[in-house]
C-alpha positions in Angstrom: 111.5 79.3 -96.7 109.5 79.7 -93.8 111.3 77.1 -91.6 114.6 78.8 -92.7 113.2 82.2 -91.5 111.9 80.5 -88.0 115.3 78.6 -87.6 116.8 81.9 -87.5 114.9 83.2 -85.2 115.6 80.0 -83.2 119.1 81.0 -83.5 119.1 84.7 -82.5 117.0 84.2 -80.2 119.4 81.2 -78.5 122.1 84.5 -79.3 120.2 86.4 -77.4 119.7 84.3 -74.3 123.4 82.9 -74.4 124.2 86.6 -73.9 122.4 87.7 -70.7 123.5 84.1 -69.6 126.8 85.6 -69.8 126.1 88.6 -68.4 124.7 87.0 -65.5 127.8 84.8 -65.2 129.6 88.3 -65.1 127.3 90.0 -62.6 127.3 86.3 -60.3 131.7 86.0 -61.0 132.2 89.9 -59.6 129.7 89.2 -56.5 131.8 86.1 -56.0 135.1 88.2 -56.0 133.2 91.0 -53.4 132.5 87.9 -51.2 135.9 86.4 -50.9 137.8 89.9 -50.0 135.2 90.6 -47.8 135.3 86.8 -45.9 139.2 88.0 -45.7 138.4 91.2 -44.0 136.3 89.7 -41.6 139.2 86.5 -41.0 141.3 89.4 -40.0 138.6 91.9 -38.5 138.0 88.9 -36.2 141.7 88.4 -35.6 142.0 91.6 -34.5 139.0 91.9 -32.4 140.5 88.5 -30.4 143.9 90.5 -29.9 141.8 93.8 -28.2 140.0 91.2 -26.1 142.9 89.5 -25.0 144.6 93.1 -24.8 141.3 94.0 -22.2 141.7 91.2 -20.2 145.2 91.8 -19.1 144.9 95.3 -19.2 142.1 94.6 -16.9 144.6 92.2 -14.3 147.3 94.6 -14.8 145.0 97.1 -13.1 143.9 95.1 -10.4 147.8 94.3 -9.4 148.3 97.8 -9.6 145.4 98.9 -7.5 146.5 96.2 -5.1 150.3 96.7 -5.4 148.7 100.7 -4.5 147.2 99.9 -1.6 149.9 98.0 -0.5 152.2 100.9 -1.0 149.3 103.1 1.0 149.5 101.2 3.5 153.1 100.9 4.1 153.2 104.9 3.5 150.9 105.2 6.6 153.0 102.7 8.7 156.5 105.1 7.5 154.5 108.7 8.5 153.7 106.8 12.3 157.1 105.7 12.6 158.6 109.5 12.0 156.1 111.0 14.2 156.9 108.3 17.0 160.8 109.4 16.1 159.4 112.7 16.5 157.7 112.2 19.7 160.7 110.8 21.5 163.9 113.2 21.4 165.4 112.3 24.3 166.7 109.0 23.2 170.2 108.9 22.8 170.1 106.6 19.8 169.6 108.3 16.6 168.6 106.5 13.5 169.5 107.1 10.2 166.2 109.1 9.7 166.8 111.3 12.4 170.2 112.5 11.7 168.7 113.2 8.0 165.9 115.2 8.9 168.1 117.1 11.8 170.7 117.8 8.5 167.6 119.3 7.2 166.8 121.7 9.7 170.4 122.6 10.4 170.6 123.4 7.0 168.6 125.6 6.9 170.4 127.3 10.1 174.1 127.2 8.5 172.5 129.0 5.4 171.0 131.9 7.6 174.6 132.3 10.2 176.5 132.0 7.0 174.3 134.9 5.7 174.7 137.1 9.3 176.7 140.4 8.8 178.9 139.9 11.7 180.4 136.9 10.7 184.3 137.1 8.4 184.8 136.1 5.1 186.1 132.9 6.8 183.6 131.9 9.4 181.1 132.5 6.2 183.3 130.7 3.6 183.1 127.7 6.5 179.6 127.8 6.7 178.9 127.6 3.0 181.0 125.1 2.6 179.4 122.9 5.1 175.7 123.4 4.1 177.1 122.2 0.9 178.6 119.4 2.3 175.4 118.6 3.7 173.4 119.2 0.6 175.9 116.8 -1.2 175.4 114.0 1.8 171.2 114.5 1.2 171.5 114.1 -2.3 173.3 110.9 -2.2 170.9 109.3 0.5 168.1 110.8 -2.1 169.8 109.5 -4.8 170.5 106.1 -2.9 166.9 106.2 -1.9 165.6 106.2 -5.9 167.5 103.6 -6.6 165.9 101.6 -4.0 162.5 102.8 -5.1 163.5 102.0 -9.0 164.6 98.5 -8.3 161.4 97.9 -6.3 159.3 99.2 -9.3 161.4 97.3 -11.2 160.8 94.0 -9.5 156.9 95.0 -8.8 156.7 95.4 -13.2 158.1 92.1 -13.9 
């Protein structure tokens, strides 16, 4: 009787121990799963942390082309603003460039709009004058407008 009693202790007690076993194999299969989505997260944490380095790095040449492609433009801006006031300087040449006759369009301009405006002009003579400071606003827009385009395909080609 006695060894029947023990023997089922033997047993519930190997019950017993099979259980937590079990329960550890739970605890130890759920950590497992937690470890594999996290390795995934850091496969494409890393990923992605390559691709913003990368992104740095050529950010980082694109802005030393651009600071050089600036200086470069500087530069040539500096050479442009001697050239006009050396055109400026010398206004008895007989030659006029292209950059002279626009800036002179400027200035008369300005001139046609204040005769057209004079009281002692007729209808006409101020109908005449309009009309030719709008010729000459229409002839300064297209050289503008000629002018962008130049600068836009020069962007253009500088980008690519």
């Amino acid at each position: 009787y006695q060894r029947r009693v023990h023997g089922g202790e033997w047993i519930t007690k190997n019950q017993e121990l099979q259980d937590q076993i079990d329960a550890i194999l739970a605890v130890t299969e759920a950590k497992h799963v937690t470890n594999r989505v996290l390795l995934e997260q850091n496969k494409l944490l890393t990923v992605e942390f390559k691709a913003q380095a990368d992104d740095h790095i050529f950010l980082k040449r694109e802005l030393e082309v651009v600071k050089h492609r600036n200086t470069a433009l500087k530069d040539r801006i500096q050479e442009l603003e001697a050239q006009v006031i050396e055109l400026m300087k010398d206004p008895i040449t007989e030659r006029k460039t292209e950059r002279r006759k626009r800036a002179e369009a400027e200035t008369t301009f300005l001139s046609s709009i204040r005769e057209a405006s004079n009281t002692h002009l007729s209808v006409q003579e101020k109908q005449s004058k309009y009309e030719e400071a709008l010729n000459r606003i229409k002839k300064l827009s297209e050289l503008e407008k000629k002018n962008l385009r130049q600068i836009h395909e020069a962007h253009v080609l500088c980008v690519d």
